[in-house]
C-alpha positions in Angstrom: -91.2 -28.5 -27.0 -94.2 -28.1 -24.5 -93.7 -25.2 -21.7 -96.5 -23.4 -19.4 -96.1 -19.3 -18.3 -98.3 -16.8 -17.0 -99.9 -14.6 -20.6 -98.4 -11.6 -18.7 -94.6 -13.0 -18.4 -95.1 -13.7 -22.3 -96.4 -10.8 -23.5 -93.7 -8.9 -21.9 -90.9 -11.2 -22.6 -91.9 -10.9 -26.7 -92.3 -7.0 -26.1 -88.8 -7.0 -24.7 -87.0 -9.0 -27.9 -89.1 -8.3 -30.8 -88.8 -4.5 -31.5 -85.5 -4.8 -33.6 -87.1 -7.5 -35.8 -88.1 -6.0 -39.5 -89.4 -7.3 -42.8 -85.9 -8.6 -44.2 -86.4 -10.0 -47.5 -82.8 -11.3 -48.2 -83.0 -13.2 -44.6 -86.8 -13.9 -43.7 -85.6 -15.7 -40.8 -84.7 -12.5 -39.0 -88.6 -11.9 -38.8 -88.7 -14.4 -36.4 -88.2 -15.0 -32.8 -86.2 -18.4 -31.3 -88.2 -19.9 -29.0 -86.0 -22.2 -27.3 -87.0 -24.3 -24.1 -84.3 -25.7 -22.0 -83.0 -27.9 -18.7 -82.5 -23.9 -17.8 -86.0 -22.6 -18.6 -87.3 -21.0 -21.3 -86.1 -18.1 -23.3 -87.1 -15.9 -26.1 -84.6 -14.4 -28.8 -84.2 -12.3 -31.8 -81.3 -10.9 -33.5 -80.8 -8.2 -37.2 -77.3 -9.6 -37.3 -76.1 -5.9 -35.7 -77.7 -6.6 -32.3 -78.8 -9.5 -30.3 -81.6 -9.4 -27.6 -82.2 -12.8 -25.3 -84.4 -13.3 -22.6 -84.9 -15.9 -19.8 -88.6 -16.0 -19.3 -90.1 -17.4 -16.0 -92.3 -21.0 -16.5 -92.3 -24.4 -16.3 -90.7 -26.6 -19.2 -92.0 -30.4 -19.5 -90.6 -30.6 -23.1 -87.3 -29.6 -24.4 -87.1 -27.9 -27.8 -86.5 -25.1 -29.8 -88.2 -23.4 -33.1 -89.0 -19.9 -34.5 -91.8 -18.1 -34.8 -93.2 -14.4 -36.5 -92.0 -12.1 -34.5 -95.4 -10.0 -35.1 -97.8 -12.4 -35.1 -97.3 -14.1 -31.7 -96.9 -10.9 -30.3 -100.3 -9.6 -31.6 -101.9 -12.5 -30.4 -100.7 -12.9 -26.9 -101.2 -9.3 -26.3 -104.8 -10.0 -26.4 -104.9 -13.6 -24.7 -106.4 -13.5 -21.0 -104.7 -12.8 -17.9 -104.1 -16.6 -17.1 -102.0 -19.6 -18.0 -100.5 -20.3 -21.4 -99.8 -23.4 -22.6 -97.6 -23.8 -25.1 -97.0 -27.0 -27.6 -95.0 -27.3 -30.5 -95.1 -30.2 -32.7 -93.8 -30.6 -36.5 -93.0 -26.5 -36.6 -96.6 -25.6 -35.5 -97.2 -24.2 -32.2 -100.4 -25.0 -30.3 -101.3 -22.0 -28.0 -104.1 -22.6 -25.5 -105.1 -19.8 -23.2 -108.5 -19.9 -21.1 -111.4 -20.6 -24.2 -108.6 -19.3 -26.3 -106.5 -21.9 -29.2 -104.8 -21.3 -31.9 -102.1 -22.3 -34.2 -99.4 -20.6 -35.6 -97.2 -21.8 -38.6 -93.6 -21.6 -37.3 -90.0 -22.6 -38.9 -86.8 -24.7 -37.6 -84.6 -22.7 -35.7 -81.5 -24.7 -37.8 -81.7 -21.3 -40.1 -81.6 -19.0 -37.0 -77.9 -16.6 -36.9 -76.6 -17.7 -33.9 -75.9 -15.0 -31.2 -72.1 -15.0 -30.3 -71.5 -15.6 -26.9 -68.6 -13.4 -25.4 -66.3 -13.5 -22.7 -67.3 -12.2 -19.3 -64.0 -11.5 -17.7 -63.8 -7.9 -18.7 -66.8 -5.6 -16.9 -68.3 -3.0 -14.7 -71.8 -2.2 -12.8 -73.7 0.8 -12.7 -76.7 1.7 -11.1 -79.9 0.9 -13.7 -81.3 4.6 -13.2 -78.1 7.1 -13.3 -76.6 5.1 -16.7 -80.5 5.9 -18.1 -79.9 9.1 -16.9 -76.5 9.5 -18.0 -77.0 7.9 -21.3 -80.1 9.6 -22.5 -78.3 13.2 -21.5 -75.8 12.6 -24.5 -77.5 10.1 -26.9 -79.7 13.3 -28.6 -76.6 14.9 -30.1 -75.4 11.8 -32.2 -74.7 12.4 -35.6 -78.0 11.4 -37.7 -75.6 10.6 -41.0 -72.7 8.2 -41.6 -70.9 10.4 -43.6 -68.6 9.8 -40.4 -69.2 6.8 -39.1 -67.2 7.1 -35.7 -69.7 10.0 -35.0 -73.1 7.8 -35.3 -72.4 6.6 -31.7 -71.9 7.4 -28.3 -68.1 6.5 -27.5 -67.8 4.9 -24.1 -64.2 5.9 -22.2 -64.0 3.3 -19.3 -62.1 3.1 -16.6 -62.1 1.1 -12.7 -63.8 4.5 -10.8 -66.2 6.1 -13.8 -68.1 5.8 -17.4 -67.7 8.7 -19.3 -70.3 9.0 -22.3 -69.8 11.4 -25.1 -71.5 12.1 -28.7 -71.6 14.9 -30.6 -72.1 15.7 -34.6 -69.7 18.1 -35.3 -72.4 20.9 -34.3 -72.7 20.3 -30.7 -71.1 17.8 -28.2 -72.4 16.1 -25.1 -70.5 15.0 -22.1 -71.6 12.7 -19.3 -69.5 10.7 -16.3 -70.9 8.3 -13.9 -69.7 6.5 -11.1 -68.8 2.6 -11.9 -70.4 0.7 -8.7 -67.8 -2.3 -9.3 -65.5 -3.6 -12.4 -62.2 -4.1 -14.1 -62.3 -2.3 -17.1 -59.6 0.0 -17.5 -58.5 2.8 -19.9 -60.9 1.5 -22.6 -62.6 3.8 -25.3 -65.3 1.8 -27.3 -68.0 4.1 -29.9 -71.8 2.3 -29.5 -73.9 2.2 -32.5 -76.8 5.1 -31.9 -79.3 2.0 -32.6 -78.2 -0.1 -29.8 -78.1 3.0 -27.6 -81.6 3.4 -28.3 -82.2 -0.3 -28.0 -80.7 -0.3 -24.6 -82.5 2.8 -23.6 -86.1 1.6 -24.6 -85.5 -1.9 -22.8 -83.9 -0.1 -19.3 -87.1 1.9 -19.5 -89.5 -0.7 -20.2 -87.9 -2.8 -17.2 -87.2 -0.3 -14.8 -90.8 1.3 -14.9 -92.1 -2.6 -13.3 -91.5 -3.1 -10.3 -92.3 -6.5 -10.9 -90.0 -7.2 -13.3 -86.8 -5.9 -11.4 -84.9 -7.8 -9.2 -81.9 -5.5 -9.0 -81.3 -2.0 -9.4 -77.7 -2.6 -11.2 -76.8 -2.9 -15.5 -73.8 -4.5 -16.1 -71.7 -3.9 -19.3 -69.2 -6.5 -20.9 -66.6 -6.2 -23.5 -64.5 -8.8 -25.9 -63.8 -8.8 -29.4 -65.1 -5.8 -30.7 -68.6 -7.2 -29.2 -70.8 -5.1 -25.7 -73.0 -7.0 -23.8 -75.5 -5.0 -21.8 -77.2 -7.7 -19.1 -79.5 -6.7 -16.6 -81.3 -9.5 -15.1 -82.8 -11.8 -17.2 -82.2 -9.7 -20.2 -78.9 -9.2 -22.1 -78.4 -7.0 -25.4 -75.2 -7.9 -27.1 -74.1 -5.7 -29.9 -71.1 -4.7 -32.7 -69.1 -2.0 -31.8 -68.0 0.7 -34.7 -64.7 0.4 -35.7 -63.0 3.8 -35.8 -61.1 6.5 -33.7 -63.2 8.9 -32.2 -62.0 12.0 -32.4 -60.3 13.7 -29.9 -62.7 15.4 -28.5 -61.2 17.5 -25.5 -59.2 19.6 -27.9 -62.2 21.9 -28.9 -63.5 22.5 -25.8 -61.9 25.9 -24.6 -60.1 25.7 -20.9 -60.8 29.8 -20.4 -64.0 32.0 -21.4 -64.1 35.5 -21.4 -67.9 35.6 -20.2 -69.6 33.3 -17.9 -73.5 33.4 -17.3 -75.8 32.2 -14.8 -79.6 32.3 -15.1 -82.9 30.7 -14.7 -82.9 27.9 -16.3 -86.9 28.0 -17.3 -86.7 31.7 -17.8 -84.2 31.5 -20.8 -86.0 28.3 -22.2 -89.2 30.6 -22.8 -87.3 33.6 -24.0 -85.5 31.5 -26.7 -88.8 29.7 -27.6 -90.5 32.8 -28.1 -87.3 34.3 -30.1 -87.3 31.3 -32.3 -90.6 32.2 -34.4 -88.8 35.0 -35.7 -85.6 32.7 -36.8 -84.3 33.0 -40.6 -86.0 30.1 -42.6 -83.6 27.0 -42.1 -80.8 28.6 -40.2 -82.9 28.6 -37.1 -80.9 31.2 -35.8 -81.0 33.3 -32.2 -79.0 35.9 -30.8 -77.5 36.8 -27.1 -76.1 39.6 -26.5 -74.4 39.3 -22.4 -74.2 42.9 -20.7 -73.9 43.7 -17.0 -76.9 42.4 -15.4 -78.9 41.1 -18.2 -78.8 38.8 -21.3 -80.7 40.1 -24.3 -82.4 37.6 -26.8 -82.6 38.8 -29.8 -84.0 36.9 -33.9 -85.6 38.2 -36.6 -86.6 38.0 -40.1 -87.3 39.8 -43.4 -90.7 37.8 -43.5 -91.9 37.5 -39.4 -90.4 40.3 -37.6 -88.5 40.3 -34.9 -88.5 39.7 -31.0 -86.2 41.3 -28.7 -86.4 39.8 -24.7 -84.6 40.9 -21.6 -83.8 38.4 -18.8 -81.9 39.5 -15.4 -79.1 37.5 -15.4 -75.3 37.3 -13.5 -73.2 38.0 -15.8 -69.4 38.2 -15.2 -66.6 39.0 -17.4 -66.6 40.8 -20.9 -69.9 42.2 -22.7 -70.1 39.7 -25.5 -72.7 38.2 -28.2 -72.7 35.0 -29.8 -75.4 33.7 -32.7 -76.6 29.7 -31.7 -78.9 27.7 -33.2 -82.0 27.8 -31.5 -83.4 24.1 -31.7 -79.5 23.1 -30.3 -79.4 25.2 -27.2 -82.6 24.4 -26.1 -82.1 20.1 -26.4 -79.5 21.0 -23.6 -81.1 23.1 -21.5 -84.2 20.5 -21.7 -81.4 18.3 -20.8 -80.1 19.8 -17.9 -82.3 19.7 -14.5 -81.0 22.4 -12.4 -83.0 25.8 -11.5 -80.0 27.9 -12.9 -77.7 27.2 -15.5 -74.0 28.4 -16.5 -73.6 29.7 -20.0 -69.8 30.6 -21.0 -68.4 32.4 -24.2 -65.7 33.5 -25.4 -67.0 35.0 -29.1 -69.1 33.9 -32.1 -66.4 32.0 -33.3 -65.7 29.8 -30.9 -67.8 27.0 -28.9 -69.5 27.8 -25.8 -70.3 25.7 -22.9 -73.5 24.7 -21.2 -73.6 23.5 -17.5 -75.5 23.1 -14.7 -74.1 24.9 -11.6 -74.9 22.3 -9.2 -73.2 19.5 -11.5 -69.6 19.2 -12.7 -70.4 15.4 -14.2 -72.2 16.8 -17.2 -71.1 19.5 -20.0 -73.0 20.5 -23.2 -70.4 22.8 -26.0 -72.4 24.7 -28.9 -70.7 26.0 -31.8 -72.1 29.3 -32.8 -73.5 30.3 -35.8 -70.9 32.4 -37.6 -71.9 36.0 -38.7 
């Protein structure tokens, strides 16, 4: 195998694939990335058996081949190679990497041992613009469950259809709800739960290639399903992953239809007042009171060993007076969440959830249970 690139399209092209490799002692070969040069081009890979990252990386092949190398020691090296051409030569499982007055050698292994990454059907899709599924996807992916005590919940389910993506997670606590437009597609009436690691996965990669100009070519993701397999592909990378098997539970049925108070207020304004409120939250319960009265919304903690804080903030409220207890650090991932100037705060009593909006967008809703007195 014998193939030239730019040290720039490498080093990004092994920053891209080689963040889900780890030290696996049971199956060292998943330390490794396939290098594999074809009549196609060239293109890097690496795999933990749960996900799959590949990507076409631009250069010019004179030799065919493939092998695998350590995921972290090419990467170390080429990240402080030259700005200029690599040329890179494998012979007998030993690369030969020449790079300005830099050469080097670097013990590699046959790719025979290498899990191959399944290769799914392409019939079933849809596109959505590159920057609203970030968006959309990082505005729910917080309030996964962190335990797999129930392991639908360590996800974000995906609910397709031909006109939108809705995106939902939630851990029992709170629950996040997102819907984009689909751009083009044909899946329909399809509920799928993502693994939170492959959400993450795909969230660090859409970053990493949407903040170079260079590297885009097209402002569009586009998302394939088949055989309890998802394939994210956006250019010249794709991320296929498992999907968890499970029902998610229906999720609709505890979020309430009336409320009996409805808020709006500055959006920044409350964010202070609560942060300030929260140094006087019980130990562990991290607990802060609102109390909703004509005009005004009260935020109220305290505790046996701080004190306590009490703020008032001008707010329109309609409705009932009414009080509910939330956890502090849960509000406020919402309201951090949300980009508006003012946001809408619904209740119905501390027993029940409440609801988190923006008023200038219907596409996204945050529910809080309360803290029961």
């Amino acid at each position: 195998m014998k193939f030239i690139c730019l040290q720039e399209n490498l080093k990004k092209g092994l920053a891209i694939v080689n963040h889900i490799n780890s030290k696996n002692i049971n199956l060292p070969i998943l330390n490794n990335i396939l290098i594999r040069a074809g009549e196609n081009g060239i293109e890097l890979i690496s795999t933990n058996l749960e996900i799959g990252i590949s990507h076409q990386l631009r250069g010019k092949v004179d030799e065919i081949g493939e092998m695998t190398v350590d995921a972290k020691t090419i990467s170390d090296y080429v990240g402080l190679l030259p700005s200029e051409r690599v040329e890179f030569n494998e012979n007998e499982n030993e690369v030969l990497l020449r790079c300005g007055n830099y050469k080097t050698k670097i013990k590699g292994e046959s790719s025979k041992e290498f899990p191959l990454i399944p290769v799914i059907d392409k019939n079933s899709y849809c596109e959505l613009n590159i920057f609203e599924f970030k968006k959309a996807l990082s505005s729910v992916a917080f309030a996964v469950a962190n335990n797999d005590n129930r392991l639908e919940l360590s996800g974000v389910m995906f609910s397709f259809n031909n006109k939108s993506l809705t995106l939902v997670a939630t851990d029992s606590y709170r629950l996040a709800e997102r819907k984009i437009s689909v751009k083009n597609g044909n899946i329909d009436e399809v509920k799928v739960v993502v693994p939170a690691k492959t959400v993450q996965e795909v969230l660090r990669i859409i970053s990493n290639y949407s903040s170079d100009v260079q590297l885009m070519e097209s402002d569009v993701i586009k998302i394939y399903l088949a055989d309890n397999q998802i394939l994210f592909s956006l250019d010249s990378i794709e991320l296929i992953s498992r999907l968890i098997n499970g029902q998610y539970p229906d999720y609709k049925q505890i979020i309430p239809d009336k409320y009996k108070t409805k808020t709006e207020i500055n959006r920044q304004e409350l964010i202070r007042a609560i942060k300030a409120s929260s140094i006087f939250s019980k130990t562990g319960i991290f607990d802060v009171s609102l109390v909703f009265k004509k005009g005004l919304i009260n935020v109220y903690s305290s505790s046996g060993q701080n004190g306590e804080s009490s703020i008032d903030l001008k707010a329109d409220v309609s409705g009932d007076d009414n009080d509910v207890t939330i956890n502090y650090r849960y509000l406020l991932d919402g309201l951090n969440i949300i980009d508006s100037e003012v946001v809408m705060l619904q209740v119905i009593n501390n027993n029940t959830p409440c609801a988190l909006s923006s008023i200038n967008d219907e596409d996204y809703l945050y529910v809080v249970m309360p803290i029961r007195n």
